[in-house]
N, C-alpha and C positions, 0 to 999 in steps of 0.2 A: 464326208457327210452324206449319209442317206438322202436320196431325194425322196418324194411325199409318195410317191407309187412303191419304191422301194422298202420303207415303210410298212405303209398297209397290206402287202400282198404277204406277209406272214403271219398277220395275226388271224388268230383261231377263236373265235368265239368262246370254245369251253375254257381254254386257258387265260385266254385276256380278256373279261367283257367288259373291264372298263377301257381298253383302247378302243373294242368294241363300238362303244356309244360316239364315240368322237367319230366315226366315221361318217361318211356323210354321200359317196358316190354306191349306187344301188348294187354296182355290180361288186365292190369291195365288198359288202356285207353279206351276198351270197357266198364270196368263194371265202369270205372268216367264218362263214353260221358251218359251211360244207366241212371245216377243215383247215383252210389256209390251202395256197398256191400248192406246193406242195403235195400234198391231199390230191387236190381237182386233177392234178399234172397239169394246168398249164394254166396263164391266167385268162381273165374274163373281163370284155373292155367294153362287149355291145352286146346287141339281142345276138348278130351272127355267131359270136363266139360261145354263147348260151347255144344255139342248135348245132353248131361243130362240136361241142362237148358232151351234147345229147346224142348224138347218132353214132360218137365216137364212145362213149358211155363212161359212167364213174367209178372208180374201183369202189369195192366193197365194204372196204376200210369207213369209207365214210358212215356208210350207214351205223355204223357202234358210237359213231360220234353225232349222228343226230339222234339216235335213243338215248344219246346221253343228256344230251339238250333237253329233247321232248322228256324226258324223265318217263320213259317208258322201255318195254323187255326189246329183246331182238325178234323173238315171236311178236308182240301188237307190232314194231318194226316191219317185220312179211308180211301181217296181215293188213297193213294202211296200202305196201305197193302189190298186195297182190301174186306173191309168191310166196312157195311155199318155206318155212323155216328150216328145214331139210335140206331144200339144194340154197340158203343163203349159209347155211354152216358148211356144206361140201366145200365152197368157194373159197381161193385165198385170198386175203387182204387184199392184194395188187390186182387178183381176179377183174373185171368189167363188167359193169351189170349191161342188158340190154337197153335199149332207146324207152320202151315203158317205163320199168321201175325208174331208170336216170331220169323222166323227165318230173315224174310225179315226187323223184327227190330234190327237184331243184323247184319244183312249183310251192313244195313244202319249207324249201330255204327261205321263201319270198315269203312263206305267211310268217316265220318267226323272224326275219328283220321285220317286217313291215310291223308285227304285234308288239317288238320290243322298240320300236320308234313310238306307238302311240301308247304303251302302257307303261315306258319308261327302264324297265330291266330288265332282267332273262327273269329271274324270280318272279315280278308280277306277272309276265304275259303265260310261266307257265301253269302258273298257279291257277287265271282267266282257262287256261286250257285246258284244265281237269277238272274246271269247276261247272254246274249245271246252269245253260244258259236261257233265260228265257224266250229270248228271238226262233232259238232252236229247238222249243216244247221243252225246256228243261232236260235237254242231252248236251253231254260237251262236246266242245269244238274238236277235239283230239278226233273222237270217233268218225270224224267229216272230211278228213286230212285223206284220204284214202282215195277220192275221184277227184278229177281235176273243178267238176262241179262244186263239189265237197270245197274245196280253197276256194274256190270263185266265193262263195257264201260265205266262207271265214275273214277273207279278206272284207269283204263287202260291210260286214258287221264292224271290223275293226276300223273302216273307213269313218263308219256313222259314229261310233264312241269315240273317232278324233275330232268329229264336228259337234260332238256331244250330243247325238242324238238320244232318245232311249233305246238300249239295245235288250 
């Protein structure tokens, strides 16, 4: 019998989002939104293991598995971390991004769990995501994904529509 880490350390968000939802520890739901254990190459139990994986960086693979998620290209994908679409296609799969784009892909893992905790599914929070929001002058939250300021703001938003603010 699996134990309960054993378990959750391979589920992948795009494949499983209903094991997805049941998850319930923060760091599980980064490395399923990334990919699964697998994926990250190694698992994720605290903020420390979050900056060893940052500075150690995430392979490339990932990123086709969060434009999959975000429902967006691998070009808007380079342009949220800021590199160019050119050298993330030179790259192999296995390749390692630097400590930038890895950190601004795990700051981006934290707004789609956190958005599909408070909007309920992958489908409403990305649909919230492409849609025009008023808090933000009528711009989507996607286009904000891109600075770490950018997610400080998205999160912030998703916070107040969990307390049911008007957002």
């Amino acid at each position: 019998m699996k134990t309960q880490y054993q378990q959750t350390k391979a589920i992948n968000l795009a494949a499983e989002p209903e094991l997805f939802y049941a998850l319930n520890n923060k760091y599980d739901r980064i490395v399923s939104v990334l990919g699964g254990s697998a994926a990250v190459g190694q698992s994720i139990k605290n903020d420390i293991d979050l900056i060893e994986i940052t500075r150690k960086g995430l392979p490339k693979a990932v990123l086709q598995t969060l434009s999959n998620i975000l429902g967006i290209s691998m070009e808007k994908m380079s342009q949220l971390l800021h590199v160019s679409h050119r050298t993330i296609q030179r790259k192999h799969d296995t390749e390692l991004l630097n400590v930038y784009p890895t950190e601004q892909i795990i700051e981006i893992a934290q707004v789609i769990s956190q958005g599909i905790d408070v909007l309920g599914t992958l489908d409403a929070f990305t649909s919230w995501l492409h849609s025009e929001v008023r808090h933000l002058n009528y711009e989507k939250p996607i286009n904000y994904l891109d600075t770490s300021f950018g997610t400080k703001l998205i999160k912030d938003i998703l916070g107040r529509i969990a307390y049911g603010v008007y957002s």
